[in-house]
C-alpha positions as CSV (number, residue, x, y, z in Angstrom):
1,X,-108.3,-110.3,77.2
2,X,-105.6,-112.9,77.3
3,X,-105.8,-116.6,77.3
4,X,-104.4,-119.0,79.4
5,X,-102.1,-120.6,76.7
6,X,-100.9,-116.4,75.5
7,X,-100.5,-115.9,79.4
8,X,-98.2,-119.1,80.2
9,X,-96.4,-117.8,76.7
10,X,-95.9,-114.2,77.5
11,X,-94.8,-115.8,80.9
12,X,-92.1,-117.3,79.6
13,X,-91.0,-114.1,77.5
14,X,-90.9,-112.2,80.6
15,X,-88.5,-114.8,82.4
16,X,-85.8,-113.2,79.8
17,X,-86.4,-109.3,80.5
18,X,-85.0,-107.1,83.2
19,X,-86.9,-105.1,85.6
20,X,-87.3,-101.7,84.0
21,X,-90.4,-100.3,85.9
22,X,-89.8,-99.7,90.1
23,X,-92.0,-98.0,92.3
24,X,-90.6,-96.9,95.8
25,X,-92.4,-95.3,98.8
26,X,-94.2,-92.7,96.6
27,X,-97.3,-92.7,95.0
28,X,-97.9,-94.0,91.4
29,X,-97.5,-90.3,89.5
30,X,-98.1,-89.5,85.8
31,X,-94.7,-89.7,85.4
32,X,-94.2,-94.0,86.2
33,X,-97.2,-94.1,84.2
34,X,-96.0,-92.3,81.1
35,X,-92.6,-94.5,81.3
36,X,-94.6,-97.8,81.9
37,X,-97.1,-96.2,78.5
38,X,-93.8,-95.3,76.8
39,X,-91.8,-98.7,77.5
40,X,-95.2,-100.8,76.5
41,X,-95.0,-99.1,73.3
42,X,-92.0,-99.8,72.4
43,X,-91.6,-103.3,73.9
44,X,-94.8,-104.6,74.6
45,X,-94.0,-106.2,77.9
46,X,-92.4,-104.7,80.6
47,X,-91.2,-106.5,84.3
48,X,-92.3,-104.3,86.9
49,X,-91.2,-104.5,90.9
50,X,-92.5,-103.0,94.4
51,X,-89.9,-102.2,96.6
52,X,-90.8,-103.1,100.0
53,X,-91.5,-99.5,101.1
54,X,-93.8,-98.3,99.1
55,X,-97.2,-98.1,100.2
56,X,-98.5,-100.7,97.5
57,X,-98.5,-104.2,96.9
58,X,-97.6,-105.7,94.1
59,X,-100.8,-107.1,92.9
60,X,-102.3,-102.9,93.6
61,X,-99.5,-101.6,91.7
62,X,-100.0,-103.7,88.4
63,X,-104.0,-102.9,88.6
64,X,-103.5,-99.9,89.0
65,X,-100.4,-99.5,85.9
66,X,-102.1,-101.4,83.7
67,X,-106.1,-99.3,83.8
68,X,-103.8,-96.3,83.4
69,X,-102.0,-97.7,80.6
70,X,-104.9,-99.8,79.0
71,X,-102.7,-103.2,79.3
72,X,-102.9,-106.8,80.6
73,X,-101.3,-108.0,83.9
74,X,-100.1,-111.0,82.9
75,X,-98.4,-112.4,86.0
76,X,-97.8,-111.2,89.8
77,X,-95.4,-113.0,91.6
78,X,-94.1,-111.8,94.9
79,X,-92.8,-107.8,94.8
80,X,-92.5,-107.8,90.7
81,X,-95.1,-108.2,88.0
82,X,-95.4,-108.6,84.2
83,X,-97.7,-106.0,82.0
84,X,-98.3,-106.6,78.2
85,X,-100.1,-104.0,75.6
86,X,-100.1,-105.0,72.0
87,X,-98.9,-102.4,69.6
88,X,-101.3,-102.3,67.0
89,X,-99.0,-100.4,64.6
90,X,-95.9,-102.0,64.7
91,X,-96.1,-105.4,66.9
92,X,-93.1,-106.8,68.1
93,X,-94.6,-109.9,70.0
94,X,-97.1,-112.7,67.4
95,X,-99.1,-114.6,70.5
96,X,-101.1,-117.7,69.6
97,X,-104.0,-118.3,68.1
98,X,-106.9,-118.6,70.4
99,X,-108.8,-121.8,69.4
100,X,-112.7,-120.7,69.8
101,X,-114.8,-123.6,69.4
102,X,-118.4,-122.7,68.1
């Protein structure tokens, strides 16, 4: 689960990326997921965007993407969204510290 404060940064991460992920009028197959699995691997987080035929929204399509792919959404806005997955064995993006108070 993300934080506010690793959302806004991983936010502004994405604001550099291109789009690599796009979903047209069909449905969400194996294959879109094993490219969005493969490029979080490798990157961490991936841009995402819903053309306007396809039979999801954007907010569906991200839900949907990242239970399949066991990621975060991090942000929707309009027909593209932002999915993060830490790699555990070689991580590529350090996100700050959460400050737990006890």
């Amino acid at each position: 689960m993300l934080t506010s404060k690793q959302r806004a940064y991983l936010r502004g991460l994405a604001n550099r990326i291109d789009t690599i992920l796009i979903l047209g009028k069909g449905e969400i197959t194996d294959n879109i997921i094993n490219q969005a699995d493969t490029a979080l691997t490798a990157r961490e987080i991936i841009k995402g965007k819903v053309l306007d035929n396809s039979a999801y929204s954007s907010r569906d399509a991200a839900d949907i993407i990242a239970d399949k792919c066991g990621a975060d959404v991090v942000q929707v806005i309009g027909s593209k969204f932002v999915l993060y997955r830490k790699n555990e064995d070689e991580p590529v993006i350090v996100l700050p510290k959460t400050n737990k108070k006890s």
